[in-house]
C-alpha positions in Angstrom: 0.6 -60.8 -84.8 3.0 -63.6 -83.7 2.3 -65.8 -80.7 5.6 -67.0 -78.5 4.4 -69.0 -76.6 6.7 -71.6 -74.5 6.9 -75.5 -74.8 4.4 -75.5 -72.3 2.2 -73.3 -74.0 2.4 -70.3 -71.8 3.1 -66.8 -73.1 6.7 -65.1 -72.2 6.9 -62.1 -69.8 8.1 -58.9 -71.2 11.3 -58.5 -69.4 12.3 -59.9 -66.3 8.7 -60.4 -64.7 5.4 -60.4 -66.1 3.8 -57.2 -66.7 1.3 -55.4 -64.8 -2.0 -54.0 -66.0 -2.8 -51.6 -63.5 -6.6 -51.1 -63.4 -9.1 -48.2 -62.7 -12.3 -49.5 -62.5 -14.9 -47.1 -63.9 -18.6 -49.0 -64.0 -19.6 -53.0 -64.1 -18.3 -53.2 -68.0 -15.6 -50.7 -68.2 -12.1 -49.9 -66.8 -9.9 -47.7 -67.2 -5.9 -49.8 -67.8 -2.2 -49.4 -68.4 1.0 -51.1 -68.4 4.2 -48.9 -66.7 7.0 -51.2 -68.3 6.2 -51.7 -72.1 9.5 -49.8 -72.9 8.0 -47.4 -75.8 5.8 -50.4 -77.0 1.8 -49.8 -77.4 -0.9 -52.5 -76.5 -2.9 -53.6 -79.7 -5.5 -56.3 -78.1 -5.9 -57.2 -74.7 -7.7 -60.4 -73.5 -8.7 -62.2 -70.6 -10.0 -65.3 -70.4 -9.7 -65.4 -74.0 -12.2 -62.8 -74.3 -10.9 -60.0 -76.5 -11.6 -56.0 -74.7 -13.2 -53.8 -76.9 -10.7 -50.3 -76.7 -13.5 -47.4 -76.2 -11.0 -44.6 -76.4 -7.0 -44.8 -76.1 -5.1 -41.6 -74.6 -1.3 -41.0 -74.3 0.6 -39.7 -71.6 3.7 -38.2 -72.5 6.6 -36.6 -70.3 10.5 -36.8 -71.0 12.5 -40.3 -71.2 9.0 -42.3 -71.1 5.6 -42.6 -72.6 2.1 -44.0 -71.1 -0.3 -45.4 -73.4 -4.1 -45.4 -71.0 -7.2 -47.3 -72.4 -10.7 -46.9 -71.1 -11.8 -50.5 -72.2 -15.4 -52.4 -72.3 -16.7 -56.1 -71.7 -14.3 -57.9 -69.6 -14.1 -58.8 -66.1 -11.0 -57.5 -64.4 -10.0 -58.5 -60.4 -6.9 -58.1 -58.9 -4.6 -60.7 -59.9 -6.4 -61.9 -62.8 -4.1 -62.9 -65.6 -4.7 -61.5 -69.2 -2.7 -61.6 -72.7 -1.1 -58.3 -73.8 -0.8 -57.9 -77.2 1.5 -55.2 -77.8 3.6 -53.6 -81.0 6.9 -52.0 -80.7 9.4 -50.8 -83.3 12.3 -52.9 -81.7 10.3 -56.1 -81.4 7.3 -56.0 -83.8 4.3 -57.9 -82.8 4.5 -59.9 -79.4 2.0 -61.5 -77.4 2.8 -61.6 -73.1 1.4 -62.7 -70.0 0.3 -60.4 -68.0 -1.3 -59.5 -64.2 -3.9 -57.1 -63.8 -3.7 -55.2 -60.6 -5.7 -52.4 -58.7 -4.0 -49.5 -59.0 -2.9 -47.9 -55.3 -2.5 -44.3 -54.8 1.1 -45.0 -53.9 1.9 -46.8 -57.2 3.9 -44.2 -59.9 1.5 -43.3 -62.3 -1.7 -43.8 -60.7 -2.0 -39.7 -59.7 -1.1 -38.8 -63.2 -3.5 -41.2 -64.8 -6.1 -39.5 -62.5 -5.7 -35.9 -64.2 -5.5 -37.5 -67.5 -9.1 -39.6 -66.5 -10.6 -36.2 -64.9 -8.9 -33.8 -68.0 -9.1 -36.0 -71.4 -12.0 -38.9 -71.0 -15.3 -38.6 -71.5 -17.6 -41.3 -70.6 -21.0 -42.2 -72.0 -22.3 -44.1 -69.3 -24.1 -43.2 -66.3 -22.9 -42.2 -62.9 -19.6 -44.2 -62.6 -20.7 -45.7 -58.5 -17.6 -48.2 -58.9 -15.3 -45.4 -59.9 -16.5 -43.3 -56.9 -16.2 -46.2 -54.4 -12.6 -46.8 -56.1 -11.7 -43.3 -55.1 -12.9 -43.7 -51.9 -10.9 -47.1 -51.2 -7.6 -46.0 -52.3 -8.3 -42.2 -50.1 -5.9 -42.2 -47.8 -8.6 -41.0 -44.8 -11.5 -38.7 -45.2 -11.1 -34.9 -44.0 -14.1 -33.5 -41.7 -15.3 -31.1 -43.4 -18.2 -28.3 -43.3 -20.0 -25.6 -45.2 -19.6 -22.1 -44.3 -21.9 -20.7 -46.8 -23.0 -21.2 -50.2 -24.0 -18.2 -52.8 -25.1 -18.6 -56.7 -21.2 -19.1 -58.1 -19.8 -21.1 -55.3 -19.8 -21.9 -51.4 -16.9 -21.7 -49.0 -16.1 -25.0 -47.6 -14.1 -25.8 -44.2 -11.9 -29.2 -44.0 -9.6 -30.4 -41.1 -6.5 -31.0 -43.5 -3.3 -29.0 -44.2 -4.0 -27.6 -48.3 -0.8 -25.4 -48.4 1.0 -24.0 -51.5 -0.8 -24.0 -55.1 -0.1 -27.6 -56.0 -3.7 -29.0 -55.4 -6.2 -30.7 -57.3 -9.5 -32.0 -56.9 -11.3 -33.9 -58.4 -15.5 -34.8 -58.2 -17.3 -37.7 -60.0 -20.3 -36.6 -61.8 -22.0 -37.1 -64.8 -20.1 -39.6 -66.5 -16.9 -39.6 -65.2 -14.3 -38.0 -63.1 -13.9 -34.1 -63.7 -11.3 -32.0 -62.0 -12.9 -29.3 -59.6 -12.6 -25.7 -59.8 -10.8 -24.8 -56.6 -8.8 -22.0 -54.9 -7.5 -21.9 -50.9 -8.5 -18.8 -49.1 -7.6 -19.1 -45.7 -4.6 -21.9 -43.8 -5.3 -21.5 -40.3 -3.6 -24.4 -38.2 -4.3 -27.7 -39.6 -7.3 -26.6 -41.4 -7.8 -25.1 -44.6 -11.0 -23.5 -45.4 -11.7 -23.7 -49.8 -14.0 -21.9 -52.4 -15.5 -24.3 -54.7 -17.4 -22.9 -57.5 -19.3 -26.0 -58.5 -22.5 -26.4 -56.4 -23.1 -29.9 -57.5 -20.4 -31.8 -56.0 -20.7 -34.5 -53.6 -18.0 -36.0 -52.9 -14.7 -34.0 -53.2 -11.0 -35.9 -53.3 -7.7 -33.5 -52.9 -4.8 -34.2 -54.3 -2.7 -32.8 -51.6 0.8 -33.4 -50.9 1.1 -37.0 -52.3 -1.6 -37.7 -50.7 -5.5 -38.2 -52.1 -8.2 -37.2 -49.0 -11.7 -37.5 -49.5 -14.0 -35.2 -48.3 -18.2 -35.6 -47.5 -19.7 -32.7 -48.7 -23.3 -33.8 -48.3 -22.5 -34.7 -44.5 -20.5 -31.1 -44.3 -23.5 -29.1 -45.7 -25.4 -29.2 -42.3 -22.1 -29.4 -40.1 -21.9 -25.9 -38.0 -19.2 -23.7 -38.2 -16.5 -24.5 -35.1 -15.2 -20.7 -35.2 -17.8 -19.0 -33.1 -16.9 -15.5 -31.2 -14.1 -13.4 -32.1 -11.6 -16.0 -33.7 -14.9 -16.5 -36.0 -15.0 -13.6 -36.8 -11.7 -12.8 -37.8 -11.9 -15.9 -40.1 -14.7 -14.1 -41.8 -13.1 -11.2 -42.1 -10.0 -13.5 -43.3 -12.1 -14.9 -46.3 -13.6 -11.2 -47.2 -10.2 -10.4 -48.7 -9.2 -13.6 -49.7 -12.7 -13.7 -52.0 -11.9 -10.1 -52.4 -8.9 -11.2 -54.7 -10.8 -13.6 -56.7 -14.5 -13.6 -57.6 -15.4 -11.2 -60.3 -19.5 -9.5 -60.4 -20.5 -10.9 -57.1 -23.6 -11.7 -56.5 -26.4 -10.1 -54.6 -25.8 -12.7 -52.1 -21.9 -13.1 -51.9 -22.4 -8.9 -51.7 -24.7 -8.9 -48.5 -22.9 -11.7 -47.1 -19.7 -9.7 -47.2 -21.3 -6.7 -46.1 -23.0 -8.4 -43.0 -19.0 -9.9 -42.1 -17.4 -6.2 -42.5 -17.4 -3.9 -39.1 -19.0 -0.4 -39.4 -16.5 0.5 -37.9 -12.6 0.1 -36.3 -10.2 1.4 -33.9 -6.0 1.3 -35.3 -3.8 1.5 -32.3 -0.7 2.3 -33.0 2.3 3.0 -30.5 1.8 6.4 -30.7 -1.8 7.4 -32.0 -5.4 5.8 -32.4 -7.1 6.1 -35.7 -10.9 5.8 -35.9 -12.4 4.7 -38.8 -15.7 6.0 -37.3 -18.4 5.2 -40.6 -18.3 5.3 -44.3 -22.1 6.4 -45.8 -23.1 6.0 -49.3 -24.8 9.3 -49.6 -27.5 9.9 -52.1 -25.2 11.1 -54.8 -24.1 7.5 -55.0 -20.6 8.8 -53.4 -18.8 7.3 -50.7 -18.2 9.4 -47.6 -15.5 7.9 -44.7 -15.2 9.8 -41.6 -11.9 9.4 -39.7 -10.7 10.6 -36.7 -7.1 10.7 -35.6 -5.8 11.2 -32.2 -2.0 11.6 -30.6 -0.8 11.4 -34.0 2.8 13.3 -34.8 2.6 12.1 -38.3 0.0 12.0 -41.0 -1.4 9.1 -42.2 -1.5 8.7 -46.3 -1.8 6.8 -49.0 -5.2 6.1 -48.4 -6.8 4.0 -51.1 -10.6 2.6 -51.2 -11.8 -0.4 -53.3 -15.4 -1.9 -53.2 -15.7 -5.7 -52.8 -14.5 -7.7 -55.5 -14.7 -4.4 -58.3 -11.0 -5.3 -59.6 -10.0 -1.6 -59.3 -9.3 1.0 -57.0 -11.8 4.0 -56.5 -10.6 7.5 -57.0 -10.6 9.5 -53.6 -10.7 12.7 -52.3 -9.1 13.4 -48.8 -9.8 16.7 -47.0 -8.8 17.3 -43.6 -8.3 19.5 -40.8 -6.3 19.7 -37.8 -7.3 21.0 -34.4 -5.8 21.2 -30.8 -7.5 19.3 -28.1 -7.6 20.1 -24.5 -4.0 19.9 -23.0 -2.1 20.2 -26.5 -2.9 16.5 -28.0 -3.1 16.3 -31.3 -6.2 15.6 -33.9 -6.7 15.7 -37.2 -10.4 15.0 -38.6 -10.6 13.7 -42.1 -13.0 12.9 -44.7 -12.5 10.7 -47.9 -15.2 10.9 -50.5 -15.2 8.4 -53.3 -17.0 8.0 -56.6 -17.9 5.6 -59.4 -19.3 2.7 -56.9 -21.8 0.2 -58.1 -25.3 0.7 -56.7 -25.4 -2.7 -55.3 -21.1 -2.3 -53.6 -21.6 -2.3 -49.9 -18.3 -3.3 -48.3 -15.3 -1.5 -48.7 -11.3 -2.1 -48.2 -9.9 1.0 -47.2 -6.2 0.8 -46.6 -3.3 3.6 -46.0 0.0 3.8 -44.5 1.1 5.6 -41.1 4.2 5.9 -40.4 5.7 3.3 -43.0 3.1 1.0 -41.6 0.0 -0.5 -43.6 -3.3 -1.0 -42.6 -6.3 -2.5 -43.9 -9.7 -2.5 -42.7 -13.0 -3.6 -44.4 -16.2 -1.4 -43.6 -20.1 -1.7 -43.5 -21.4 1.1 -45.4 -24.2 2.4 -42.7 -27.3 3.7 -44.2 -27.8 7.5 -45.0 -30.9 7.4 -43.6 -29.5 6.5 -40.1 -30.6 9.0 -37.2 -26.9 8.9 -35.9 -25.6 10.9 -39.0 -27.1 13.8 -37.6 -24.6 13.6 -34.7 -22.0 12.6 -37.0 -22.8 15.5 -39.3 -22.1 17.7 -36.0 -18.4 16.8 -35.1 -17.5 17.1 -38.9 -18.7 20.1 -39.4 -15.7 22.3 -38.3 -14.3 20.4 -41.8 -16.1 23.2 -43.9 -14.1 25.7 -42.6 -11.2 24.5 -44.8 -13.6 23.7 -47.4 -16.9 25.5 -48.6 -17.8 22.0 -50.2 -18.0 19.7 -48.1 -21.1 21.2 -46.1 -23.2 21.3 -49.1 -21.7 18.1 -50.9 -21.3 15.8 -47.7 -22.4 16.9 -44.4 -25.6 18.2 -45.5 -26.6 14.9 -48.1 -25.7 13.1 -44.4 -27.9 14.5 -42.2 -30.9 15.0 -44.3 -31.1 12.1 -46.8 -34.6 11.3 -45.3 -37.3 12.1 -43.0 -37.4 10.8 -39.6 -40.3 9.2 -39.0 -39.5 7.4 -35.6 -41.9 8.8 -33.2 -40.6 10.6 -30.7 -39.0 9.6 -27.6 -40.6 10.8 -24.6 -38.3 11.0 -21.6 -41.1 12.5 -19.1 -45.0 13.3 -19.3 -46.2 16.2 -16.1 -49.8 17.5 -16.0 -51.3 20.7 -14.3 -54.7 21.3 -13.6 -58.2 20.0 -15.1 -57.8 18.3 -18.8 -59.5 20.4 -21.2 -62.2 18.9 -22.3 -63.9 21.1 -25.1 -60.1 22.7 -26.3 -60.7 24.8 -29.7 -57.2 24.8 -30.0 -53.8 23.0 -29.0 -50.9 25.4 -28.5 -47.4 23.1 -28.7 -44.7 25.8 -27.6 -41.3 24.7 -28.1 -39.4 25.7 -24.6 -35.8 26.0 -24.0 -33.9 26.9 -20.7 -35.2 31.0 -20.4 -38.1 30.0 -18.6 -38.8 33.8 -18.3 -39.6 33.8 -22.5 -41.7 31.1 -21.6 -43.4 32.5 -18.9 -44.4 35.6 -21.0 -45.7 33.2 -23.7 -48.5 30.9 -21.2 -49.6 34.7 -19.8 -50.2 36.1 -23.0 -52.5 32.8 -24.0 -54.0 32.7 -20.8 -55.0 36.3 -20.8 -56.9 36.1 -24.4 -58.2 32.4 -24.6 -60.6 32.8 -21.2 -64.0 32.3 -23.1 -62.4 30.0 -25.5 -60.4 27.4 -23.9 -57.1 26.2 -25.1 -55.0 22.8 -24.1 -51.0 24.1 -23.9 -48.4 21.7 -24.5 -44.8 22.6 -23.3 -42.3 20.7 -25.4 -39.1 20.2 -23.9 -36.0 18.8 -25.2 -33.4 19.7 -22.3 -33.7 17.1 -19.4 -31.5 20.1 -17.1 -34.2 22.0 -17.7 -37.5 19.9 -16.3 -36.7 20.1 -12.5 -37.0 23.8 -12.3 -39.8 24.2 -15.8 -41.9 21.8 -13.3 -41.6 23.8 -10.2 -42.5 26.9 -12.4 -45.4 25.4 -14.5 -47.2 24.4 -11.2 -47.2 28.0 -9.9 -48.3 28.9 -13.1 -51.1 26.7 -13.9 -52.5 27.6 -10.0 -52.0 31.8 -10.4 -53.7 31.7 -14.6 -55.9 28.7 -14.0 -55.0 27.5 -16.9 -53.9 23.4 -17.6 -50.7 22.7 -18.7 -49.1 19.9 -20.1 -44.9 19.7 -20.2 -43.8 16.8 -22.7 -40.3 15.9 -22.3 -38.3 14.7 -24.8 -35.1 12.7 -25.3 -32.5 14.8 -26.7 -32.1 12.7 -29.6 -35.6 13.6 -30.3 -36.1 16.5 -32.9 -38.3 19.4 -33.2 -39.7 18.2 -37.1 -40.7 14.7 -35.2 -42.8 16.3 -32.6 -44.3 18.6 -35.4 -44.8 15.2 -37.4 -46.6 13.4 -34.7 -48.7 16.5 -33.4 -49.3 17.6 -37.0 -52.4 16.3 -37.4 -56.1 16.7 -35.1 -59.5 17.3 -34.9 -58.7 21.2 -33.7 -56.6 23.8 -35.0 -52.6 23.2 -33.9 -50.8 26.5 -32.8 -47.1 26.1 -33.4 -45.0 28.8 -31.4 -41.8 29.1 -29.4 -41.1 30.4 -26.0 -41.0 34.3 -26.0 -43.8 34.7 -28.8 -47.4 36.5 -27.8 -50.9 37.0 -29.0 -51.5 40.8 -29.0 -55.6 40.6 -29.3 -57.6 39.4 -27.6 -59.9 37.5 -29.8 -56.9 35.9 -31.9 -58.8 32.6 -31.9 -61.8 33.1 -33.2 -60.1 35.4 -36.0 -58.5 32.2 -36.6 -61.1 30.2 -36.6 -63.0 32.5 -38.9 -59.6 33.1 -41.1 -59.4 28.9 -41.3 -63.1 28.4 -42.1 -63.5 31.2 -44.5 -60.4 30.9 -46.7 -60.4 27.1 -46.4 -56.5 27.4 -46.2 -54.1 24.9 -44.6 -51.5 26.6 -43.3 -51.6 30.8 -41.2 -48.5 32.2 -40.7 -47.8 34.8 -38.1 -44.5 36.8 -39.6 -42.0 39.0 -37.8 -43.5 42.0 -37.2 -42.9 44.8 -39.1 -44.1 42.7 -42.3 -47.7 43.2 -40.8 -50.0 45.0 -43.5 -51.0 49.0 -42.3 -54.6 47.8 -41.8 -56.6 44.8 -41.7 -57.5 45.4 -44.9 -54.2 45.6 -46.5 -53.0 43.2 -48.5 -49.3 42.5 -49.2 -47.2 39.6 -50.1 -43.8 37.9 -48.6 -41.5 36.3 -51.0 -40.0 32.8 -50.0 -36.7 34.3 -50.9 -36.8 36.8 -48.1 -37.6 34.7 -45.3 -34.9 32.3 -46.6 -32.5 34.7 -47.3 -28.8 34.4 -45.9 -28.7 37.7 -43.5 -27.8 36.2 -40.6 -31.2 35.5 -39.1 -33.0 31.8 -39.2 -36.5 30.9 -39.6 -37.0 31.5 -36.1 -36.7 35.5 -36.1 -38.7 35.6 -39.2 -42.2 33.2 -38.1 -43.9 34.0 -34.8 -46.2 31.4 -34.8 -48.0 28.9 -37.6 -51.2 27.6 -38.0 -52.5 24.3 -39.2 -56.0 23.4 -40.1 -58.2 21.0 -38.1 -57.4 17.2 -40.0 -54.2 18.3 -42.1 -52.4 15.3 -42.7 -48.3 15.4 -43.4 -46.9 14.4 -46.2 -43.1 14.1 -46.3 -42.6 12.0 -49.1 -39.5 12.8 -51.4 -38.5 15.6 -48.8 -35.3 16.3 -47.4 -35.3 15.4 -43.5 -35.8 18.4 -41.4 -35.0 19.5 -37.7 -36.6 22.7 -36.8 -39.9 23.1 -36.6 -40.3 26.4 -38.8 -38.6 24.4 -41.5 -41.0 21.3 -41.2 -44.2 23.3 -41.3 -42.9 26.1 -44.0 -42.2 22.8 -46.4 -45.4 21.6 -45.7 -47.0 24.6 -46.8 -44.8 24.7 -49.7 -46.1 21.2 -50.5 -50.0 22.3 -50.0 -49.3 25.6 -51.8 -48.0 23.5 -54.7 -44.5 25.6 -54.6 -45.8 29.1 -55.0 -42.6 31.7 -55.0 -44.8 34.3 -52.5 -46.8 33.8 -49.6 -49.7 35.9 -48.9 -49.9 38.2 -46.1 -53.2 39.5 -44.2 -54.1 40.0 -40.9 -55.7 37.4 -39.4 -53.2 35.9 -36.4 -51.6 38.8 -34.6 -48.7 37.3 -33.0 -45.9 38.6 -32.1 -41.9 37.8 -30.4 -42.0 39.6 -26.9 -38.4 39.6 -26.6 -35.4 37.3 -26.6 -36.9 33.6 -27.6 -36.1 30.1 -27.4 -33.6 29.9 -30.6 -33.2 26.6 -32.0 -30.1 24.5 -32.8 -27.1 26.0 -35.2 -26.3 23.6 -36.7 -29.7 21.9 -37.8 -31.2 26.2 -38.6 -28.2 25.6 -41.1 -29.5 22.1 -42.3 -32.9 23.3 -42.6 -31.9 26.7 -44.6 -30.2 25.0 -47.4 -33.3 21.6 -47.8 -35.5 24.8 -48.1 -33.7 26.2 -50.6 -33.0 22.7 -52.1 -37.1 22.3 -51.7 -38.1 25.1 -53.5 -36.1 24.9 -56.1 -37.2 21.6 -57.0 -40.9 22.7 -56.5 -40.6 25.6 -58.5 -39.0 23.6 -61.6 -41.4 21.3 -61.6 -44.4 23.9 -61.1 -46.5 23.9 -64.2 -49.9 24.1 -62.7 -52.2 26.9 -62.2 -52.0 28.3 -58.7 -54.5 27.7 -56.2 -54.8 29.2 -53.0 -54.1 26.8 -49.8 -51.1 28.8 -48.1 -52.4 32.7 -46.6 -49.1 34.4 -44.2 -50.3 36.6 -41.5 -48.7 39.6 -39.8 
């Protein structure tokens, strides 16, 4: 290589002014250099002080009309202003030694930014932690952002910085390792002048944007345990916000980024519009793994369509199902009830987009799913119901699935508690009768017990699920208790409360339970101690009282009922077909795996279907004698509906799986 050096010994500049090495600093030893004005020529050996740089790796920048040679150098001191010998090749002037400055490079110098990607994209360094490179990028930041952590999950966290990221022309950049290494980074949300990120690596600390010519640092161990600044309902719409943004671009979500999601989504949501409110009143994974929304639409002169579901972050849209009906309310306004059903969810999906169009206008919601097993579904179950009668499928496939996807095993609410009379101390039976508004049925029902239980005491319980009905049921009861001389004891119940969770909580004691409703009779006198006898001798569970004219001729007959006749579809419920039921002193429930039930002829039949092991008859004899005296208490349509087809449901499944030998446990009575 030729040296030109002057008459004085000094080496020439390569153009008008000396050169400038622009330096990156990278550790104590090493440095990252490159010259912006070698016109095409390439630096061979570089020296300071005399001291010759070892060249660790060399990479070239290319783009149209110039070149840019970078070299990530080793073993020489560079400060700014230090003077250094550039020994460079080029085909124009062969071998030339110059004079040269080297210089920190600013942000606001021409190259610097694109020697930054090619640092963080094409160098690898094989040192340790780069501190000098970090505080480098610090220095030449133009301010650090405030910044915070929204949340963090397994494949990234959602970070919130007071700077303006708009537009897709950002990069970021972390040091780590051994170097700098560009960030995986999308913008979800621009609100104002802050911009809230997803960063899927976990192990940054330090973050610097490259955001509209400009390079901003951002703290993310300080930000970690910064609080959100969003609370209330502007909060929340961020997070609703940032649902659908991640919506668009996380694939398999984790458990985590799932629950999170779920816990921002609403269970529900009103759509004005200027003429008509939809309500997006719940969506329900029911236990067929399909999705069930329930809408409601009100004042509406136009249908809405389009509808389309997709679960968080699936990539694809579910296939849907819409049925619904339309009915007149009071003074001509319009409804329409609908009900989308979806299938082909993953088990662990549980937030939903659903969008559709009304009236050329879109809207999007995200929904909660709500539990199946939530007691409200009942009530929910109720005001869809009038849906089946443009479907036969939905009652069996929806409705029912809703309302009876598990047991309720809250205790029951008790509203009010009123005693009559002396408490029974020495009882040999409790009697829960299940009143309703004819207090007349129910009068028959404590005379009849009070007339045959004189030499063998009985506590009565009055269970009562109609507050209207307590004012006048206490007035009664008092009169009643005085003229029979017989305690009493009126529970009542909120109306939320079921018949199957009173029967639940009363199921078990250390006496015989009599389960009856209002209206139903003994017809002997010495009905107890035939049950008594009946309990202790056949060691059964369960005595049922059927409807009379299934009694056998004599006491000795014996007959059997079939399970198929007392669920059959004729019209008449459980109600019309038990009297009264029996259970033994100590029986303890068991509603595992069961359907949830209402009534309380359902609830105790499936227990004895449970004790009886699923047999297909019942037998009949005649210990109990009890009979309906007239018009009784019925109990509610819709859950007699309910009950009927988990019965048939129950047995079914009992009667499959039956492959034991019978053994007695369940005796029906006439």
């Amino acid at each position: 290589m030729s040296d030109r050096r002057d008459s004085k010994g000094e080496l020439p500049a390569f153009g008008p002014e000396a050169p400038t090495l622009f330096v990156i600093p990278h550790s104590p030893s090493t440095a990252f250099v490159w010259c912006s004005r070698l016109d095409g020529a390439a630096i061979s050996e570089l020296r300071i002080g005399g001291i010759a740089a070892a060249v660790l790796e060399r990479k070239k920048l290319v783009r149209p009309g110039h070149s840019l040679e970078v070299l990530f150098i080793e073993g020489v001191n560079l400060r700014d202003g230090t003077e250094c010998e550039l020994h460079v090749t080029s085909k124009a002037r062969g071998f030339v030694s110059l004079q040269g400055v080297s210089r920190l490079a600013r942000w606001d110098d021409p190259d610097t930014s694109r020697v930054l990607r090619l640092i963080a994209s094409r160098f690898a360094g094989k040192s340790g932690l780069p501190l000098i490179l970090e505080r480098y990028l610090a220095f030449i930041s133009a301010w650090q952002a405030p910044s915070r952590v929204l949340a963090i999950f397994p494949e990234g966290c959602i970070v919130e910085i007071d700077a303006v990221c708009s537009g897709d022309d950002i990069r970021a950049y972390s040091v780590a390792g051994h170097g700098l290494h560009p960030v995986a980074m999308r913008p979800l949300l621009q609100r104002g002048d802050r911009t809230v990120l997803w960063l899927t690596d976990l192990t940054v600390r330090h973050l610097y944007l490259e955001v509209s010519g400009a390079l901003i640092r951002v703290n993310l161990e300080d930000a970690r345990h910064a609080p959100p600044t969003t609370p209330g309902a502007e909060g929340r719409r961020l997070e609703h916000g940032l649902v659908e943004a991640l919506h668009g671009i996380v694939a398999h979500p984790s458990r985590e980024l799932g629950t999170w999601a779920a816990g921002v989504c609403r269970p529900n949501a009103t759509i004005p519009y200027e003429d008509a409110v939809v309500e997006i009143l719940r969506a329900v994974r029911l236990p067929s793994q399909e999705l069930a929304v329930f809408i409601s639409v009100a004042g509406a002169p136009y249908d809405p369509e389009q509808f389309q579901l997709e679960a968080f972050a699936a990539g694809r849209a579910l296939n849907v199902d819409v049925i619904a009906r339309d009915r007149d309310r009071e003074g001509g306004e319009y409804q329409q009830q609908i009900i989308l059903t979806a299938s082909g969810l993953s088990p662990e999906a549980r937030c939903h987009k659903l969008s559709w169009v009304y009236a050329g206008r879109e809207s999007v919601v995200w929904l909660r799913e709500t539990a199946c097993g939530d007691p409200r579904n009942a009530s929910l179950a109720r005001d869809f119901r009038p849906v089946g009668s443009v479907s036969r499928e939905i009652f069996p496939t929806v409705l029912h699935p809703l309302a009876t996807a598990q047991p309720n095993e809250a205790a029951p609410r008790l509203a009010q508690v009123v005693e009559f009379g002396p408490p029974t101390a020495s009882a040999r039976a409790d009697v829960f009768i299940f009143a309703g508004p004819d207090l007349e049925a129910l009068h028959r029902t404590i005379l009849g017990l009070s007339l045959t239980s004189r030499e063998s005491p009985i506590a009565i319980h009055i269970c009562v699920f109609d507050r209207g009905v307590m004012d006048r049921l206490v007035v009664a009861a008092e009169e009643w208790s005085k003229i029979y001389r017989v305690p009493l004891t009126i529970v009542g119940y909120s109306e939320r409360t079921s018949e199957a969770q009173v029967v639940r909580k009363a199921f078990r004691g250390a006496v015989p339970r009599i389960f009856c409703r209002a209206g139903v009779v003994p017809r002997r006198g010495d009905w107890l101690s035939l049950v008594l006898t009946a309990l202790g001798n056949e060691r059964t569970t369960f005595l049922f009282a059927a409807e009379a004219g299934m009694e056998p001729q004599n006491a000795k007959a014996a007959t059997v009922l079939p399970l198929g006749g007392l669920l059959s579809g004729d019209g008449r419920d459980l109600s019309d077909r038990l009297a009264a039921v029996v259970v033994a002193p100590d029986t303890k429930p068991d509603f595992a795996g069961m359907p949830g039930f209402y009534t309380l002829e359902a609830a105790l039949l499936a227990q004895a279907l449970r004790a009886g092991e699923g047999e297909a008859i019942l037998p009949l004899a005649s210990a109990v004698d009890f009979v309906h005296s007239g018009p009784q208490q019925r109990p509610d349509e819709l859950y007699a509906e309910l009950d009927a087809l988990s019965l048939q449901i129950l047995c079914k499944s009992f009667f499959a799986a039956r492959r034991r030998p019978r053994h007695r446990g369940v005796r029906m009575t006439g």
